[in-house]
Chimera marker file (.cmm) of the C-alpha trace (Angstrom):
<marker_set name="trace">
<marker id="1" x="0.000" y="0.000" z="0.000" r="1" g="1" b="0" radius="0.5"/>
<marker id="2" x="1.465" y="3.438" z="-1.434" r="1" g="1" b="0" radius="0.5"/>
<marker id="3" x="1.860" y="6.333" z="1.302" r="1" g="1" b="0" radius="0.5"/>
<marker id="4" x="1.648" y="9.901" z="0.445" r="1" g="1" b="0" radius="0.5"/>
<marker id="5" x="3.734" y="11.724" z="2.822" r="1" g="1" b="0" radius="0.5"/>
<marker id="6" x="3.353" y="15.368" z="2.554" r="1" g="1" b="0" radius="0.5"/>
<marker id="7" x="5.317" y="18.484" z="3.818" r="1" g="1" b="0" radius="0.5"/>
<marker id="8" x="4.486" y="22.426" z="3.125" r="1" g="1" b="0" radius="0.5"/>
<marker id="9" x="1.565" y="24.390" z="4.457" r="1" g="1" b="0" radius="0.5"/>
<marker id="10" x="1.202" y="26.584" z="7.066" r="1" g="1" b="0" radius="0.5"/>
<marker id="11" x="-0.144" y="30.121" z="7.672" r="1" g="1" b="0" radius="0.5"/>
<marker id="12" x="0.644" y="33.170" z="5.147" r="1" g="1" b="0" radius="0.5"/>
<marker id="13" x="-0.835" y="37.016" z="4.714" r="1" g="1" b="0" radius="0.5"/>
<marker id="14" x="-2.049" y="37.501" z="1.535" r="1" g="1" b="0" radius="0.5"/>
<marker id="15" x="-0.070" y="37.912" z="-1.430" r="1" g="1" b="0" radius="0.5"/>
<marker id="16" x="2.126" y="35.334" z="-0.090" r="1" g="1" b="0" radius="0.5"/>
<marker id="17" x="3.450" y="32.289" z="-1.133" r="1" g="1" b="0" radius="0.5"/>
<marker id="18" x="3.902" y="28.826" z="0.418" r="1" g="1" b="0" radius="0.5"/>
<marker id="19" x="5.159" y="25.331" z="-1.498" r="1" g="1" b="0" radius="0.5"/>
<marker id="20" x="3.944" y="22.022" z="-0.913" r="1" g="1" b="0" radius="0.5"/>
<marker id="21" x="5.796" y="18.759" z="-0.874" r="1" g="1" b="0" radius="0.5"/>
<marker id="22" x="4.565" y="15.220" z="-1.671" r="1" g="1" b="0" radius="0.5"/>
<marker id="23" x="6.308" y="12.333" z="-1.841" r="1" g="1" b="0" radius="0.5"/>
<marker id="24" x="5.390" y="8.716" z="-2.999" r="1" g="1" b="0" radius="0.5"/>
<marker id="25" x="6.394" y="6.269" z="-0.672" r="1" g="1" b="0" radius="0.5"/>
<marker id="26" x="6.369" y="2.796" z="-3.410" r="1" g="1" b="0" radius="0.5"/>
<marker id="27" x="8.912" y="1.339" z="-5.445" r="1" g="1" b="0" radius="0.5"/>
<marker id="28" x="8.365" y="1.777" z="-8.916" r="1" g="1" b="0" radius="0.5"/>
<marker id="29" x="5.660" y="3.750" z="-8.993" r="1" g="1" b="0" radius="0.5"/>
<marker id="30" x="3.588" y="3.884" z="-12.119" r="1" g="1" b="0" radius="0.5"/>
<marker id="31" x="0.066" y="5.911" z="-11.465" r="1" g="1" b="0" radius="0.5"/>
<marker id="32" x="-0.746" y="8.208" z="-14.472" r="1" g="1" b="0" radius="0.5"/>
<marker id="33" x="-1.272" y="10.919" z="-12.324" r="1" g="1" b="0" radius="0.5"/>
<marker id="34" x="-0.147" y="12.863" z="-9.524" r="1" g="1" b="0" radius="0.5"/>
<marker id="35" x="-1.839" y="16.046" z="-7.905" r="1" g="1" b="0" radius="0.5"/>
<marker id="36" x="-3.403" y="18.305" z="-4.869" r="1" g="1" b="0" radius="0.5"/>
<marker id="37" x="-6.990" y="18.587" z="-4.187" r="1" g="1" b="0" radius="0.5"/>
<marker id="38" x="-8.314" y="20.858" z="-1.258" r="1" g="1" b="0" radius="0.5"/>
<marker id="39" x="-11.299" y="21.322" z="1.015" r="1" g="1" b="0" radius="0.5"/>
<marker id="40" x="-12.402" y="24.370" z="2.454" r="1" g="1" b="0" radius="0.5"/>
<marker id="41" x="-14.595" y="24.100" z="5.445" r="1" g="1" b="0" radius="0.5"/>
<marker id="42" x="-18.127" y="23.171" z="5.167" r="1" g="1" b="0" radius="0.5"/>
<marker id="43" x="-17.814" y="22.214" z="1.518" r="1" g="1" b="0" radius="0.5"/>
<marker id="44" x="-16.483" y="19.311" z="-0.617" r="1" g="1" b="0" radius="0.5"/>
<marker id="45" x="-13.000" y="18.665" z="-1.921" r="1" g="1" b="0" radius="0.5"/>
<marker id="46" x="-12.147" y="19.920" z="-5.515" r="1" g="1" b="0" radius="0.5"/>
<marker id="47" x="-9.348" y="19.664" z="-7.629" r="1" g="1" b="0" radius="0.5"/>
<marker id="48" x="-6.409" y="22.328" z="-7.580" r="1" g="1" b="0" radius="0.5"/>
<marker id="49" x="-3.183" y="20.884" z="-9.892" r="1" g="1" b="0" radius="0.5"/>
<marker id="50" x="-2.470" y="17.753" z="-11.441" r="1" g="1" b="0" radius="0.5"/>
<marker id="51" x="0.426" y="16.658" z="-13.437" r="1" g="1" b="0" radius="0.5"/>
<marker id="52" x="0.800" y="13.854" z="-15.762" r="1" g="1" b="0" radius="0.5"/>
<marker id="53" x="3.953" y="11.158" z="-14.249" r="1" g="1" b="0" radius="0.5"/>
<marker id="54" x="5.245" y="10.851" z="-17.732" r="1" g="1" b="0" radius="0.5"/>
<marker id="55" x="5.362" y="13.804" z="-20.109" r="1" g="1" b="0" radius="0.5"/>
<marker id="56" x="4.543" y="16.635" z="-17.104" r="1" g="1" b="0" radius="0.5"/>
<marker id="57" x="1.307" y="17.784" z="-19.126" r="1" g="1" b="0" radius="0.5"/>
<marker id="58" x="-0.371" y="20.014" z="-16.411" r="1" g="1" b="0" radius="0.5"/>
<marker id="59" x="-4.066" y="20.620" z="-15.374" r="1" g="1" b="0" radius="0.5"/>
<marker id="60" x="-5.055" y="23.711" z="-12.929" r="1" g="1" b="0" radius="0.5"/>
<marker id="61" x="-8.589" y="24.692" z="-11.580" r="1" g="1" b="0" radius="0.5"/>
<marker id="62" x="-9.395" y="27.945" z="-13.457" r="1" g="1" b="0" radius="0.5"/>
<marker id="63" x="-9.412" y="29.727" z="-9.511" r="1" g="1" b="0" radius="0.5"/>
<marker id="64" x="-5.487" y="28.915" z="-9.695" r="1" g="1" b="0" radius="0.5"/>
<marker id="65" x="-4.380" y="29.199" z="-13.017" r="1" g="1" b="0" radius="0.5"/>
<marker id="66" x="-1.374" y="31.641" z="-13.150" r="1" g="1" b="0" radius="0.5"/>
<marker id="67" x="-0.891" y="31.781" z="-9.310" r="1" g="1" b="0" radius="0.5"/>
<marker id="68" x="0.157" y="28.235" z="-8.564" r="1" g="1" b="0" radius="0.5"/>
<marker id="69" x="2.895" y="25.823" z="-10.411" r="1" g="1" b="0" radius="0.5"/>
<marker id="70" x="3.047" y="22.035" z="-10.495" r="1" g="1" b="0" radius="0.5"/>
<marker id="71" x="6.322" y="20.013" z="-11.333" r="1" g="1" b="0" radius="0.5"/>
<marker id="72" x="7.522" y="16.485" z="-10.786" r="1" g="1" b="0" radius="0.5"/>
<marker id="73" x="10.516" y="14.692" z="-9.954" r="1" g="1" b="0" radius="0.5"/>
<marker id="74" x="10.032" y="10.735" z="-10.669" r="1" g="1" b="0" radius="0.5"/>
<marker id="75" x="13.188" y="9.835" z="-9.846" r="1" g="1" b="0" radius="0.5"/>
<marker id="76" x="11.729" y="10.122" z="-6.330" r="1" g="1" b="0" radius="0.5"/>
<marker id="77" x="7.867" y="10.273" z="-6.209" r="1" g="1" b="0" radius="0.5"/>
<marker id="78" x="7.847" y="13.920" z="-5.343" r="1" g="1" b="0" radius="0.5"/>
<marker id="79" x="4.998" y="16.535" z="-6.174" r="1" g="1" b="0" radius="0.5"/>
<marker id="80" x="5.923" y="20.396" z="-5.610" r="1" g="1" b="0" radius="0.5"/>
<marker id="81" x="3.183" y="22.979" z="-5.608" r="1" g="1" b="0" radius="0.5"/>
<marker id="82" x="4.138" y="26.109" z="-5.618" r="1" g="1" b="0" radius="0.5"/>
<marker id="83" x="2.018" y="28.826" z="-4.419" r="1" g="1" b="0" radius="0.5"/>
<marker id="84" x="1.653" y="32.291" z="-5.154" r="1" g="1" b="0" radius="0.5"/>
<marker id="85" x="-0.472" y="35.422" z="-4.726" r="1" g="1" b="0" radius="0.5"/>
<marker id="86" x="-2.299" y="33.678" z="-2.291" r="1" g="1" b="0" radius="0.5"/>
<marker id="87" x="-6.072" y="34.934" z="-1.552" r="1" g="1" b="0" radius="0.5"/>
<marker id="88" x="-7.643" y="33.705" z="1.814" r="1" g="1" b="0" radius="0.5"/>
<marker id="89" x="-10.537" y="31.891" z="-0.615" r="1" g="1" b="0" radius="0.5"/>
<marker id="90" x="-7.150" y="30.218" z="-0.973" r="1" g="1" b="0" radius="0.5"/>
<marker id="91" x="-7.424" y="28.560" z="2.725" r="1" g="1" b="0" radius="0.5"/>
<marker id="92" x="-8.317" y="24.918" z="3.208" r="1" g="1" b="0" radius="0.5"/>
<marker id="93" x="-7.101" y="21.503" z="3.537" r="1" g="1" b="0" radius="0.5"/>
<marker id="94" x="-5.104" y="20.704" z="0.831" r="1" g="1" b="0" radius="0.5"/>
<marker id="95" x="-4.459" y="16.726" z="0.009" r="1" g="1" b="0" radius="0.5"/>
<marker id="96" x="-1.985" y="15.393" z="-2.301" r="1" g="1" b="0" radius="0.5"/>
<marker id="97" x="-3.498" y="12.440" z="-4.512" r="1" g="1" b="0" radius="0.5"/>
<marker id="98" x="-2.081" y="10.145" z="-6.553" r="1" g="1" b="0" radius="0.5"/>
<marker id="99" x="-3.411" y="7.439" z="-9.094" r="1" g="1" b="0" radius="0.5"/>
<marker id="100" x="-2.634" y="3.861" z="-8.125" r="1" g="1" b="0" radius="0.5"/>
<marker id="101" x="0.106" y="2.138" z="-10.254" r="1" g="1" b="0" radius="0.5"/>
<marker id="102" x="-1.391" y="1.316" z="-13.553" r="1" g="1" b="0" radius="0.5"/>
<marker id="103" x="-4.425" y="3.716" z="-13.279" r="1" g="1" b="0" radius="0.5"/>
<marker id="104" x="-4.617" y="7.078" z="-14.266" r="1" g="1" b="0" radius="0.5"/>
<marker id="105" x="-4.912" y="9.524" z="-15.533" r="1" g="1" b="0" radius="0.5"/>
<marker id="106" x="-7.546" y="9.968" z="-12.902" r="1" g="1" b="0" radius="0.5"/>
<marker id="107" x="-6.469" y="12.545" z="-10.991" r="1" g="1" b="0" radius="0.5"/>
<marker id="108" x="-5.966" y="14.720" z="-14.119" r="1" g="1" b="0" radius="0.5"/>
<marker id="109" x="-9.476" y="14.311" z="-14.504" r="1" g="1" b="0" radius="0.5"/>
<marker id="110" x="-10.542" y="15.267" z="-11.303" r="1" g="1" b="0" radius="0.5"/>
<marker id="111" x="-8.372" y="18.677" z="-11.707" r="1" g="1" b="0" radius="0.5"/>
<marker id="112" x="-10.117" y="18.763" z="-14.772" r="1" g="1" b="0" radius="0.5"/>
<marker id="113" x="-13.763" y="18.946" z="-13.775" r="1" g="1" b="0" radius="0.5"/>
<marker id="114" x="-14.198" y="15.213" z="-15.681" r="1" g="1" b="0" radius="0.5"/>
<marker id="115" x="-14.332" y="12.850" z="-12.507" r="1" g="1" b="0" radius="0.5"/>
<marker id="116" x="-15.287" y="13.007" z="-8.907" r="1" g="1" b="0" radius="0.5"/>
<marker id="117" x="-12.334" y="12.423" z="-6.228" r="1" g="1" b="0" radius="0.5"/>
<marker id="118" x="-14.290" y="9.368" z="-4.955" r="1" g="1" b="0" radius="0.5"/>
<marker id="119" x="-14.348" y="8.056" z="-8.728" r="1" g="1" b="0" radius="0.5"/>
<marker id="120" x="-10.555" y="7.969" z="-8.759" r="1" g="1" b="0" radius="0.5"/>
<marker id="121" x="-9.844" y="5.647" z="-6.215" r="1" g="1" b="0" radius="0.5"/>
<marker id="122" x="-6.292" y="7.282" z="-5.665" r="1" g="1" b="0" radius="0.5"/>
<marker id="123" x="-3.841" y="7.296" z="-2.838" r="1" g="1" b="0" radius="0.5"/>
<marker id="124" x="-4.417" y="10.085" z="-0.575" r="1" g="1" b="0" radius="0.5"/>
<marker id="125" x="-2.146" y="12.158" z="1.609" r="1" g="1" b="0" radius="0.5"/>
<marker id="126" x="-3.007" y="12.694" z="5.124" r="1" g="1" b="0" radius="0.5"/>
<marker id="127" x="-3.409" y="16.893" z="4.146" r="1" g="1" b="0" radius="0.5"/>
<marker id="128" x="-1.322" y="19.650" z="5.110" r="1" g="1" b="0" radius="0.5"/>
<marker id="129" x="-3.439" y="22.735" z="6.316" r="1" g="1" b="0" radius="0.5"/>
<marker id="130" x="-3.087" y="26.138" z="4.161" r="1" g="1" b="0" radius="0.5"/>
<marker id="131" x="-4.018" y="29.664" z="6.163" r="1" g="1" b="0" radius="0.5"/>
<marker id="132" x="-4.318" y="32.979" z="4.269" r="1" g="1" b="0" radius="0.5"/>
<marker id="133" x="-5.261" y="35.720" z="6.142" r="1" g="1" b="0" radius="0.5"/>
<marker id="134" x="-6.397" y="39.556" z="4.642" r="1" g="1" b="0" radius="0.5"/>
<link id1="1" id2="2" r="1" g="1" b="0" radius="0.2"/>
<link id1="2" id2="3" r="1" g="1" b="0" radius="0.2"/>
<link id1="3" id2="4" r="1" g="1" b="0" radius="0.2"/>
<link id1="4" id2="5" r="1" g="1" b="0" radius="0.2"/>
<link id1="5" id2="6" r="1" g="1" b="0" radius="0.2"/>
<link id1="6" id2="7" r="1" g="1" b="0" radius="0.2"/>
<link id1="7" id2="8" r="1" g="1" b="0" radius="0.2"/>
<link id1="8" id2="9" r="1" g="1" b="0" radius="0.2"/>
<link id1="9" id2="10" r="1" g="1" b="0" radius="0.2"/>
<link id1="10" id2="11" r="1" g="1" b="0" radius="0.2"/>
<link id1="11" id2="12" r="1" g="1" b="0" radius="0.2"/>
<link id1="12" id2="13" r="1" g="1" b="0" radius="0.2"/>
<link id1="13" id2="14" r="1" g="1" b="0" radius="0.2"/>
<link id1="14" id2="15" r="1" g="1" b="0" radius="0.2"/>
<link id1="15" id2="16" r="1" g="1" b="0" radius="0.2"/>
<link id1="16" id2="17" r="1" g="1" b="0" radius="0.2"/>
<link id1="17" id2="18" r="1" g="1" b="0" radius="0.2"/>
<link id1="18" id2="19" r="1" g="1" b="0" radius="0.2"/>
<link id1="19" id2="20" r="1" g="1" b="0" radius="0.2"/>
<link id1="20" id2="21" r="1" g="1" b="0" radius="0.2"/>
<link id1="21" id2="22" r="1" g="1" b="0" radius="0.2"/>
<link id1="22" id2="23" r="1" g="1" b="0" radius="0.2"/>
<link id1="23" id2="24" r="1" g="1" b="0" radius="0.2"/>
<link id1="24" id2="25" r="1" g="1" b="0" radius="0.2"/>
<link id1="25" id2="26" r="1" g="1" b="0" radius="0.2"/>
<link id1="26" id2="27" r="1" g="1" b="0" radius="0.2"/>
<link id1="27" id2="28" r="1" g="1" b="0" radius="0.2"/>
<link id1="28" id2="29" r="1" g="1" b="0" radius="0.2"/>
<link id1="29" id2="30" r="1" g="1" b="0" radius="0.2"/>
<link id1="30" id2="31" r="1" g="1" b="0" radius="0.2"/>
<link id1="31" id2="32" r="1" g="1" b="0" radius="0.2"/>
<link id1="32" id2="33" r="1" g="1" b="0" radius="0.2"/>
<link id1="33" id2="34" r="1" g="1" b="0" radius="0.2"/>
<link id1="34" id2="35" r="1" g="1" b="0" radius="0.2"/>
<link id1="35" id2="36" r="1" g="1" b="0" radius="0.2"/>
<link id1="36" id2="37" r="1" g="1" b="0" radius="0.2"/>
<link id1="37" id2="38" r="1" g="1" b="0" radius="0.2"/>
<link id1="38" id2="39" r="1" g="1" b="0" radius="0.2"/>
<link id1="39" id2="40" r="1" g="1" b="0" radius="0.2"/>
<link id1="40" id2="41" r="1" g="1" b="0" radius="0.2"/>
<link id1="41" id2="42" r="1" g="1" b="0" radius="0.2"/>
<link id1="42" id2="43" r="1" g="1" b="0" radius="0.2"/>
<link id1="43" id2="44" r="1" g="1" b="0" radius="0.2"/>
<link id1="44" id2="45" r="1" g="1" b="0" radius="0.2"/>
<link id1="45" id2="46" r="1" g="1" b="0" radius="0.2"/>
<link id1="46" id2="47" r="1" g="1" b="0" radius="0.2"/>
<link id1="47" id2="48" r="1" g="1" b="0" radius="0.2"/>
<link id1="48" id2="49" r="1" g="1" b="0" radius="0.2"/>
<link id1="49" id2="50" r="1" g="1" b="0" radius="0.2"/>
<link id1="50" id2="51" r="1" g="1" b="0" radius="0.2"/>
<link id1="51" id2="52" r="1" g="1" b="0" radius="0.2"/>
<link id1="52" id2="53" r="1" g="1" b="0" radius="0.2"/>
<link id1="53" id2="54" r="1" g="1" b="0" radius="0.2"/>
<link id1="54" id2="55" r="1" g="1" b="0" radius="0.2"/>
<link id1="55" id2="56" r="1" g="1" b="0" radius="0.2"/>
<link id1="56" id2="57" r="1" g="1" b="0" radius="0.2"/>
<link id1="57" id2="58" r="1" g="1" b="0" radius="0.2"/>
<link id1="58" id2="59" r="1" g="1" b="0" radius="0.2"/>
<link id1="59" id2="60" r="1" g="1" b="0" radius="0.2"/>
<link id1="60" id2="61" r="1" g="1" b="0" radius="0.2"/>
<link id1="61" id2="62" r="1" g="1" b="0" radius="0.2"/>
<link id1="62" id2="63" r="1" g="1" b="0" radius="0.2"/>
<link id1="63" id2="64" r="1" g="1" b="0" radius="0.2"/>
<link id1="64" id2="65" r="1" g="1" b="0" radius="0.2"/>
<link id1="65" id2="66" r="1" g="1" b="0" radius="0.2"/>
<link id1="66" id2="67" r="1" g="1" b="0" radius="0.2"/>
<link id1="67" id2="68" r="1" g="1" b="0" radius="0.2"/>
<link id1="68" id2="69" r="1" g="1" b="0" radius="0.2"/>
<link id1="69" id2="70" r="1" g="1" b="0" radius="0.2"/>
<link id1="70" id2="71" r="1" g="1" b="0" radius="0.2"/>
<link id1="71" id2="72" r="1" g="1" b="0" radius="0.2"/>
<link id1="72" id2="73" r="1" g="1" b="0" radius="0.2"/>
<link id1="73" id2="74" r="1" g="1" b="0" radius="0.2"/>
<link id1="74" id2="75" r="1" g="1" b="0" radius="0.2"/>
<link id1="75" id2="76" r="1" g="1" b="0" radius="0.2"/>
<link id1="76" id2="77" r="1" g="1" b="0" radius="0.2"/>
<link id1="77" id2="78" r="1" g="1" b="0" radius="0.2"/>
<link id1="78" id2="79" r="1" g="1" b="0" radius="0.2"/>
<link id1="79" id2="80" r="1" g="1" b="0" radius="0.2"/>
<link id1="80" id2="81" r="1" g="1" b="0" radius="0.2"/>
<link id1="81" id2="82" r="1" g="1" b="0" radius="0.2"/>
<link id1="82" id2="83" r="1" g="1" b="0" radius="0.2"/>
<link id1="83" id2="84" r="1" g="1" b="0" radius="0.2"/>
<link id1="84" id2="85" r="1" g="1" b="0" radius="0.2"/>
<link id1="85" id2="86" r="1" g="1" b="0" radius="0.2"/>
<link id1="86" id2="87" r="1" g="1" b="0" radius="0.2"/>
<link id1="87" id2="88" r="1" g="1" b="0" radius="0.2"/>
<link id1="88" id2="89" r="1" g="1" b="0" radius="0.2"/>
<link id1="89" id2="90" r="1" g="1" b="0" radius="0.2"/>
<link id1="90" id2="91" r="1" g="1" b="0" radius="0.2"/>
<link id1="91" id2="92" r="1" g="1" b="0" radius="0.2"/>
<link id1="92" id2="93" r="1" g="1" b="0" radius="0.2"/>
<link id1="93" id2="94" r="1" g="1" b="0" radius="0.2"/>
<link id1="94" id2="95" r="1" g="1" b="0" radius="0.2"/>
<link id1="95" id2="96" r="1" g="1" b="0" radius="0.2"/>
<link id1="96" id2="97" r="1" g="1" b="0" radius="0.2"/>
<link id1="97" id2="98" r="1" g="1" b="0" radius="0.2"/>
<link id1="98" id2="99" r="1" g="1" b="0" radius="0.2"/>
<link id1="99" id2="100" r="1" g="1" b="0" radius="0.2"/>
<link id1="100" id2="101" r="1" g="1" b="0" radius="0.2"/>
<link id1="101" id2="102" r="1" g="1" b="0" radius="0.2"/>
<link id1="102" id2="103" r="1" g="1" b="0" radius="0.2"/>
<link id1="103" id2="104" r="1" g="1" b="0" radius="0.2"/>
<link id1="104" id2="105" r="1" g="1" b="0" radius="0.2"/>
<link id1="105" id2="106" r="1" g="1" b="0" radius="0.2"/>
<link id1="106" id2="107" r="1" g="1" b="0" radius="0.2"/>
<link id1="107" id2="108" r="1" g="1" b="0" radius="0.2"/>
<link id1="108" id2="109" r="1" g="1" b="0" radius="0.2"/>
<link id1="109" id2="110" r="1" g="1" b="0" radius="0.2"/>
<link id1="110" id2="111" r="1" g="1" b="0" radius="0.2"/>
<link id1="111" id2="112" r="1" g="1" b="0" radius="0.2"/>
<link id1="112" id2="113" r="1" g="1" b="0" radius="0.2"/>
<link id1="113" id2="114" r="1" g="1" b="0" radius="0.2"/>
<link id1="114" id2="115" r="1" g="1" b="0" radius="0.2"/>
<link id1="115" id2="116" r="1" g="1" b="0" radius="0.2"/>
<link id1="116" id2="117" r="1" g="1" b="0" radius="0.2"/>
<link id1="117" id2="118" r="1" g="1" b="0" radius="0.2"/>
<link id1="118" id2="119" r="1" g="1" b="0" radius="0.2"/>
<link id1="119" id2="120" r="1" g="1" b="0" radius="0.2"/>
<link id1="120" id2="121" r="1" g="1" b="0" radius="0.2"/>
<link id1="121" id2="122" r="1" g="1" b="0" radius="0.2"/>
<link id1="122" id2="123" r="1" g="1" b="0" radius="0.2"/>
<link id1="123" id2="124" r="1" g="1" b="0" radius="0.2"/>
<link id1="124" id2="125" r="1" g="1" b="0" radius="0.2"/>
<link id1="125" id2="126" r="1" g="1" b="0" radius="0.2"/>
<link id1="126" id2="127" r="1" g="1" b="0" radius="0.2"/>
<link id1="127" id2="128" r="1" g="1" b="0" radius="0.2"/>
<link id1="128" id2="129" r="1" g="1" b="0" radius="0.2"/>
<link id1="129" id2="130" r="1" g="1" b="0" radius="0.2"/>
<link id1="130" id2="131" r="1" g="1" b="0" radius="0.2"/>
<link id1="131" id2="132" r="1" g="1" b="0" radius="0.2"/>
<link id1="132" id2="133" r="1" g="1" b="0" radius="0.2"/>
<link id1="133" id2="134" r="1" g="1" b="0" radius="0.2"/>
</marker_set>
């Protein structure tokens, strides 16, 4: 069973920036996609960033598009999400997913508006908490 251990978060004024960490925790990993999802309070988790494991091809929520970043480094199972111009609608939970070897690209989808999170049956971090405040 895959763990998602994550690092990052924390609390930030905004206009800020913060980066998030997520690391893959199985041998030879081979999930189509990797990604964060996040969950304000009171309402359900949605899709933030995704990026593809092989060929990088990235999917943002249109809320994030130009603020935050997504890379990859397979050679160890690590996620980066860098944030920037942070708003406090910004502030939630955020969760790092990733598809389960030989799955995917499911969590692209889910970024993408195409699929729900319970649909994609990923790997899921334990979440890292993001503050914002005005």
């Amino acid at each position: 069973q895959a763990q998602l251990v994550e690092s990052g978060g924390g609390s930030v004024q905004a206009g800020g920036s913060l980066r998030l960490s997520c690391a893959v925790s199985l041998y030879s990993y081979t999930g189509g996609c990797m990604g964060w999802l996040r969950q304000p309070p009171g309402k359900e988790r949605e899709g933030v960033a995704a990026i593809t494991v092989h060929g990088g091809r990235t999917t943002y929520a249109d809320s994030v598009q130009g603020r935050f970043t997504i890379s990859r480094d397979n050679a160890k199972n690590t996620v980066h999400l860098q944030m920037n111009s942070l708003k406090p609608e910004d502030a939630a939970m955020y969760y790092c997913a990733a598809d389960r070897s030989g799955w995917g690209p499911r969590i692209c989808q889910v970024v993408a508006g195409t699929g729900s999170p319970q649909w994609a049956n990923a790997h899921w971090g334990q979440g890292t908490q993001v503050t914002v405040s005005s």
